[in-house]
N, C-alpha and C positions, 0 to 999 in steps of 0.2 A: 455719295456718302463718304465722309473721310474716315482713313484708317484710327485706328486703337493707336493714342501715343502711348508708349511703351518706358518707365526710366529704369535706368542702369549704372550699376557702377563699374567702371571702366577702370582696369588697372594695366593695358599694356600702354607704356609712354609713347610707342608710336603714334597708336590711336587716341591717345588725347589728344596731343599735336593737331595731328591732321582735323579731330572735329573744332579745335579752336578754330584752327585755322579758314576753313568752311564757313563758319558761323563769324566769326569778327572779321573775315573781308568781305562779308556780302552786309555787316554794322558800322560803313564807313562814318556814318553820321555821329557816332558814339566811339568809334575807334580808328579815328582817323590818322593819325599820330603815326607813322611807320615804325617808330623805335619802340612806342610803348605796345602797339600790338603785338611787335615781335616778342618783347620781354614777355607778357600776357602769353603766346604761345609756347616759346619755352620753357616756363616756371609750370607750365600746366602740365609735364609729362611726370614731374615728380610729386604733385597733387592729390588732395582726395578729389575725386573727379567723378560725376555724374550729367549721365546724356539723357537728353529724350528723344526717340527714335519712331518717327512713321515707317510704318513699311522698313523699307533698307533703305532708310532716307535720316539722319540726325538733322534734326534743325533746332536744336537748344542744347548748351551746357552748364556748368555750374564748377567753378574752383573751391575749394574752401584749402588756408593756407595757416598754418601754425605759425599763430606769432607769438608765444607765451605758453606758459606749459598748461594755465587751464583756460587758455584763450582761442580761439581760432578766428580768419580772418573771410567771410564770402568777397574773396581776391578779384574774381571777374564770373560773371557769366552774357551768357545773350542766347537771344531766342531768334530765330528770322523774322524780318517783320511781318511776313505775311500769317505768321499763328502769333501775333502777338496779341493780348490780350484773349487769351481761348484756356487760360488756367495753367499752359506749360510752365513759365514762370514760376509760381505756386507750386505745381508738384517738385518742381526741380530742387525749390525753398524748404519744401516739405522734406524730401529724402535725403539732402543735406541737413539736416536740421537733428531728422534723425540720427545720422552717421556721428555727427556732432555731438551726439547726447551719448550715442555707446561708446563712443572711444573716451568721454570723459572730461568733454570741457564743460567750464560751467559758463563761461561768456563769449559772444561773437559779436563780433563786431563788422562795419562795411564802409568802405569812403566812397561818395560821392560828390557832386560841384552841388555846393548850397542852394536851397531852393529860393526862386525868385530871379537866379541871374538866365537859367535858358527854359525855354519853353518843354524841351525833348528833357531835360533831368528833372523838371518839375514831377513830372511823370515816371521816373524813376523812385525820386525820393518819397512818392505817393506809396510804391509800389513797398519799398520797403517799409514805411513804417505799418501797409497795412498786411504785414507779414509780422509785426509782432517790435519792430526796431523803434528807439528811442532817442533822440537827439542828444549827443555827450557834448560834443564841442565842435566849432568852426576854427580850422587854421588858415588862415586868408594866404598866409606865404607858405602854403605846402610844397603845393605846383607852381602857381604863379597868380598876381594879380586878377587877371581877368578869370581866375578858375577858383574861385575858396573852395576848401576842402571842409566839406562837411562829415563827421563822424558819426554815424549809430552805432547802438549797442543794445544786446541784448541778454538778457541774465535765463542762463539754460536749467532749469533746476532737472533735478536730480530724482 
């Protein structure tokens, strides 16, 4: 029988850290990049930040990052692959979402690599718009060529 996943908002930067850090090296297929994991781990200690937590085990997080005064940004998250698709995901979306709503923003937004160019963000991009996201724009020369950067957004009402 598996445990009660548990979510939480995490507020010591140590412990974000370390569960990024957990969780996006065990998502090399997704974070593979040494530089940009590392910035993703470090930016996530001064974050609104939420875990989901088996037992005394974290295996998903979630950033959400102030980019504009009624905007916020879901920055990064991951789940281990192995509860991947089992709803963590979702609640993780859900209680950011909420945190999103009390402090006040009315829009979020997320970047991801456009769907059609990999198989593994196709599934991504599934994921967020069946969270409520909406397609704003593609910047082909965000990151680079081989990566357009695809935009959602979402209007939080109030």
């Amino acid at each position: 029988m598996k445990s009660l996943i548990k979510i939480e908002c995490i507020e010591n930067p140590e412990s974000k850290k370390a569960i990024a850090r957990k969780v996006l090296e065990a998502l090399r297929d997704w974070f593979g990049i040494d530089e940009s994991r590392e910035q993703y781990i470090a930016e996530s200690a001064n974050e609104i930040f939420v875990a989901a937590r088996e037992g005394n085990e974290y295996v998903g997080f979630l950033c959400l990052k102030e980019t504009g005064r009624e905007t916020v940004e879901l920055a990064v998250m991951g789940v281990l692959r192995e509860h991947h698709r089992s709803g963590i995901g979702k609640s993780l979306f859900d209680a950011a979402k909420a945190i999103a709503l009390d402090e006040g923003y009315l829009f979020m937004q997320v970047k991801t690599v456009k769907m059609g160019v990999y198989e593994d963000y196709d599934i991504t991009n599934r994921f967020y718009q069946s969270c409520g996201f909406r397609e704003f724009e593609v910047i082909p020369g965000l990151w680079d060529e081989a990566n357009p950067c695809q935009i959602y957004v979402m209007y939080l009402p109030s």
